[in-house]
Structure formats: structure tokens, C-alpha cells
C-alpha positions as CSV (number, residue, x, y, z in Angstrom):
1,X,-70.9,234.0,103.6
2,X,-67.2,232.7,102.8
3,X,-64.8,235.5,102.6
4,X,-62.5,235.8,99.0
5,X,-59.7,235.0,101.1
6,X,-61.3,231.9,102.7
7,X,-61.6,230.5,98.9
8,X,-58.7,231.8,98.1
9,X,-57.1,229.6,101.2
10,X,-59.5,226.6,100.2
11,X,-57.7,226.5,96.3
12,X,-54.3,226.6,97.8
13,X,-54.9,223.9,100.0
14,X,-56.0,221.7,97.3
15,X,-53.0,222.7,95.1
16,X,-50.4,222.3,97.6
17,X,-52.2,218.9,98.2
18,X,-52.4,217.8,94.4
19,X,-48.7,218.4,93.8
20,X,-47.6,216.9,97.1
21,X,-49.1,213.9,95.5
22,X,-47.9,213.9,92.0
23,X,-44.4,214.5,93.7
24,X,-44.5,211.6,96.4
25,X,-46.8,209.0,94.2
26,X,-47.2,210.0,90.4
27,X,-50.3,212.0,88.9
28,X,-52.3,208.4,89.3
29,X,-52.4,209.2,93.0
30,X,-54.5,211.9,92.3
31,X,-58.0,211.4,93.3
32,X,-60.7,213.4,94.8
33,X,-60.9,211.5,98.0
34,X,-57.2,211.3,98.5
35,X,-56.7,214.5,97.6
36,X,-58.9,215.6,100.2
37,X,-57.6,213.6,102.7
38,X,-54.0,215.2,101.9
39,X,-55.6,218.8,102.2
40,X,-57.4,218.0,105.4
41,X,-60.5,219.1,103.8
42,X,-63.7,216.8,103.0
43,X,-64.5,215.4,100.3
44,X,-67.7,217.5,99.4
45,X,-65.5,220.8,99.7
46,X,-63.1,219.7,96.5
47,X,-65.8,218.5,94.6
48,X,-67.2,222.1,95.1
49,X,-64.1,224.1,93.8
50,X,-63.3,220.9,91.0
51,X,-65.8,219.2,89.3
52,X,-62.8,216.8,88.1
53,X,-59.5,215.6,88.1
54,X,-58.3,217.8,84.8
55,X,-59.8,220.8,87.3
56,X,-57.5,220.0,89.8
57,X,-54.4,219.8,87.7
58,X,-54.9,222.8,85.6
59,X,-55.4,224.4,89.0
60,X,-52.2,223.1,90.5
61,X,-50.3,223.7,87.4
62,X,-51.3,227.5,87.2
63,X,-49.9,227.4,91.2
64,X,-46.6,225.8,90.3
65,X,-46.2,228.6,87.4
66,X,-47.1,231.4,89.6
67,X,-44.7,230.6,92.1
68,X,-42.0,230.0,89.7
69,X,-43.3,233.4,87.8
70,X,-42.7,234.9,91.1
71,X,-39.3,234.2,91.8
72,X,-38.4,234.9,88.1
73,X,-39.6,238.2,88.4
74,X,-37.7,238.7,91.8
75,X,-34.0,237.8,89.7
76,X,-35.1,240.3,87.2
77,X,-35.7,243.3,90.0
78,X,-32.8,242.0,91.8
79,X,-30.7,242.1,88.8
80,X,-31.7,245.6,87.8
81,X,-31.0,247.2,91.5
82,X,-27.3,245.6,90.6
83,X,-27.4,247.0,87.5
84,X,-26.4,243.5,86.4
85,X,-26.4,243.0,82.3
86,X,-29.3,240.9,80.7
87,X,-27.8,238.3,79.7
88,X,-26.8,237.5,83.7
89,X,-30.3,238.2,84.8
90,X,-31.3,235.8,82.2
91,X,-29.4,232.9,82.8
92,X,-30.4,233.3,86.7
93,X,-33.9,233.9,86.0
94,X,-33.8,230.5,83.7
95,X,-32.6,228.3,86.7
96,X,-35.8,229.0,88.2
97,X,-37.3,226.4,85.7
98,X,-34.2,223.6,86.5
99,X,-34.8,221.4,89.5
100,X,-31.9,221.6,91.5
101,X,-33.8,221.4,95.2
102,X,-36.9,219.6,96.2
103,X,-39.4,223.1,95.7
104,X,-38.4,222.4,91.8
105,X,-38.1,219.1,91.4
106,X,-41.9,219.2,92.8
107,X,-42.7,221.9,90.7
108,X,-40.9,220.1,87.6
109,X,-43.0,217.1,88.3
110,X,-46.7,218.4,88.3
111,X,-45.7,220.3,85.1
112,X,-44.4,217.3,83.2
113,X,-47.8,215.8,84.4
114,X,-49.5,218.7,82.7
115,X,-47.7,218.1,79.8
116,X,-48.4,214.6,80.0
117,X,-52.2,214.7,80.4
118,X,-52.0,217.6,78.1
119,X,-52.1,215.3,75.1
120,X,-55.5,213.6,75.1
121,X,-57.0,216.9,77.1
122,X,-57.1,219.6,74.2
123,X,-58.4,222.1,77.1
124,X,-55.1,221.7,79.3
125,X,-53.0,221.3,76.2
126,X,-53.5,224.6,74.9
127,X,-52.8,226.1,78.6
128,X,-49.7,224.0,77.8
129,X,-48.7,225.8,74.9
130,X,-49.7,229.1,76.0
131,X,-47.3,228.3,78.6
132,X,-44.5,227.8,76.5
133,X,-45.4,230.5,74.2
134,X,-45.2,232.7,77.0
135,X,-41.9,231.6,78.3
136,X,-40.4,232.2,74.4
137,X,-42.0,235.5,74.4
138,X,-40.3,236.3,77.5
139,X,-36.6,235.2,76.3
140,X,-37.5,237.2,72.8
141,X,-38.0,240.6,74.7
142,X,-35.0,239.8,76.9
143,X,-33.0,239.4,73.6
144,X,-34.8,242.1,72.2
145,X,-33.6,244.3,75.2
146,X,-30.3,242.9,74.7
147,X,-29.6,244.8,71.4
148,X,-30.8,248.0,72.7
149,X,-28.2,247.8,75.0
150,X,-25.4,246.2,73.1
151,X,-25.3,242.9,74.3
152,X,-26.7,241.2,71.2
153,X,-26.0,242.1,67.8
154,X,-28.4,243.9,65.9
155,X,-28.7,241.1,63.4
156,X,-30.0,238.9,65.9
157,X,-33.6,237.6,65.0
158,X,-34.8,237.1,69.0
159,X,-37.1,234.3,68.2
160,X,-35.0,231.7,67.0
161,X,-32.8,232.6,69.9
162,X,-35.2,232.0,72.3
163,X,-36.7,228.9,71.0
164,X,-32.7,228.0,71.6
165,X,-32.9,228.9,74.9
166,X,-36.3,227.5,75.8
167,X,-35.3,224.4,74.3
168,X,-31.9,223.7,76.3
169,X,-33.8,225.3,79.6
170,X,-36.3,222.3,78.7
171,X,-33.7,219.6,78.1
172,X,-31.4,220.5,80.7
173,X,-34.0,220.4,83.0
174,X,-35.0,216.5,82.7
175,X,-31.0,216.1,82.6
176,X,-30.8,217.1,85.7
177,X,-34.2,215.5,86.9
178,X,-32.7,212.5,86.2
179,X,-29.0,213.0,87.7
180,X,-30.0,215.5,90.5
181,X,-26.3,214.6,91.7
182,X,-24.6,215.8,88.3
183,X,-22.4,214.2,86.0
184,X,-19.4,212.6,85.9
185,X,-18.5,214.2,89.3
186,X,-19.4,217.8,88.0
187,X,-22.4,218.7,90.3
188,X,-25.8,219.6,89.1
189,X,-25.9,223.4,89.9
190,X,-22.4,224.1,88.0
191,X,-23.3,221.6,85.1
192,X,-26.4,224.4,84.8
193,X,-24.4,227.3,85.4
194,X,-21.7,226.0,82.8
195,X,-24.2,225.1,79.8
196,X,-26.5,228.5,79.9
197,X,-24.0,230.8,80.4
198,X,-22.3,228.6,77.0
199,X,-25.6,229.3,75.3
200,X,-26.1,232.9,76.4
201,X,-22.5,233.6,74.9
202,X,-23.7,232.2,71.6
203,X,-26.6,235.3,71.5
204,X,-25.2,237.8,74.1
205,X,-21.5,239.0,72.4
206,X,-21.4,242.2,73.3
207,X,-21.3,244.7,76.4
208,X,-24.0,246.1,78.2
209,X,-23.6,249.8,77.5
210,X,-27.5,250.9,79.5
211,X,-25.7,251.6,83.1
212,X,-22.4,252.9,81.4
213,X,-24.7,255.6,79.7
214,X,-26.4,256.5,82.2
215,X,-22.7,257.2,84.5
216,X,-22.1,259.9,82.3
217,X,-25.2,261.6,81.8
């Protein structure tokens, strides 16, 4: 009988197949056959994991945002063993969701698929949502965190900030999709550098006072 881990291996190869092919062709290249072909798999063997195409995005989708969850949450570690403020670990954990090399522009493809497909597909579009739900709840916290340390102002409401912050994360990421070069000679990864630490500033006025407390205990 199949080991977990020989499933496991199975689902990753179909993912890793389905957003090669959304990244080189467009989500219309997305068949069972070709995907199969891509995987190196037969044909019987996706149809046994993915009944249908909407299968095999959701499934792809959920691997693009677990490898982008990963490396957010490896920013946030690495920003606490520097003891760096939240409002830096922040803006580098939200240029995990900009396209600036070809992992993200692949990754930035199959989700604006998703999102595509999302709105005749009421099962994928709430996946969708909860997605971006998650992403706001995330920013929230962050700004929450923010005026227990003394970055934010304790007037802040965190949810208006982060729909702020989701929504230029979001619109500077098909900027840059589109102009992977930059603009007007300023390349991509300042531009993105530039405009979220310009919004961060708006929400995060103050000094982070957590590692300056703990000095002098």
C-alpha cells in the first residue's frame, strides 16, 4: 500500500506541474492530460488525486500560498533574532507577495488565475477570500503588535490600516508584474522598497520600545 509520503510526493508533482503551466502558457493550458505529461505521471494517476480542473487549481493554489507562507514566516523569525522593529519585518515579509524574480512571478500568476476562475467557481472563490481575509488579519495583529510596542499610535484602528496595506501590497504587485524592469529607470525592487516603507510611515510613527525594555530589565 502507497506510503503518506508517496501521496504526498504524487500532489506536489501535479502542483509544481499545474503552475509551470499557468506560468509558461496561461491557466487554458491546464488540462488533465497535459498536465500529466508535464508531471511525468499518467494520466489515470491525476484523475485519481483530481476529479477536475478546479481540483487541480485549488490544489496548486494552496502550494503557491504555503510556500509563500513559508518564507513569510521565515522574515518574521529572522526579524525577531535581530530584534528588528515590526514595522521592518513587515515591509520585508510583504515583498514575499511582489514578484520581483521568476519563483514570484510564477507564484503571482497561478494566484491571479485563482482569482480569475474564482468568479464563476463559488467553491474556489471563497478559498479566495479566506485568503485575503487571512492576509488582512495578519497585517491587523502586526499593527496591533505595533502599539504595544510604540510603533503605532494607540488611536490607530488596525483594520483600516491593513486593508491599506493589503491593498497597495495588491496593486503594487501587478505594477511590477507588468514592468518587472521598474519605472522610469528606478528598478523594480527599490520602487517596492520606496512605496511600503512610504506606507508603513503613514501607520508606524513611533519607536519600537519592546527590545529597549527588555536592555534594562
Amino acid at each position: 500500500m502507497p506510503r503518506t509520503a508517496d501521496h504526498e510526493e504524487r500532489r506536489r508533482q501535479i502542483a509544481v506541474a499545474v503552475c509551470g503551466l499557468i506560468s509558461e502558457h496561461g491557466l487554458d493550458a491546464v488540462t488533465v492530460a497535459r498536465t500529466a505529461a508535464a508531471a511525468g505521471i499518467s494520466v489515470g494517476l491525476v484523475q485519481h488525486y483530481f476529479r477536475t480542473k478546479d481540483d487541480m487549481l485549488l490544489h496548486a493554489f494552496n502550494h503557491v500560498s504555503a510556500h509563500i507562507r513559508s518564507r513569510v514566516d521565515e522574515r518574521v523569525r529572522d526579524g525577531a533574532r535581530h530584534r528588528q522593529p515590526i514595522a521592518a519585518i513587515l515591509g520585508e515579509a510583504l515583498t514575499e507577495f511582489i514578484p520581483l524574480d521568476e519563483t514570484r512571478r510564477t507564484e503571482f500568476r497561478v494566484a491571479r488565475a485563482f482569482a480569475g476562475r474564482a468568479l464563476d467557481a463559488p467553491a474556489l472563490a471563497e478559498v479566495d477570500n479566506e485568503t485575503a481575509r487571512a492576509l488582512r488579519k495578519d497585517i491587523a495583529q502586526a499593527v496591533h503588535n505595533g502599539k504595544e510596542c510604540g510603533e503605532v499610535q494607540e488611536d490607530v484602528d488596525p483594520w483600516p490600516a491593513a486593508v491599506r496595506l493589503a491593498a497597495v501590497t495588491e496593486g503594487l504587485a501587478m505594477q511590477v508584474y507588468r514592468d518587472p524592469a521598474g519605472v522610469n529607470g528606478t528598478p523594480a525592487a527599490d520602487l517596492v522598497t520606496s512605496v511600503i516603507e512610504a506606507e508603513l510611515a503613514i501607520v508606524f510613527t513611533g519607536e519600537c520600545r519592546q527590545y529597549a525594555d527588555k536592555a534594562n530589565a
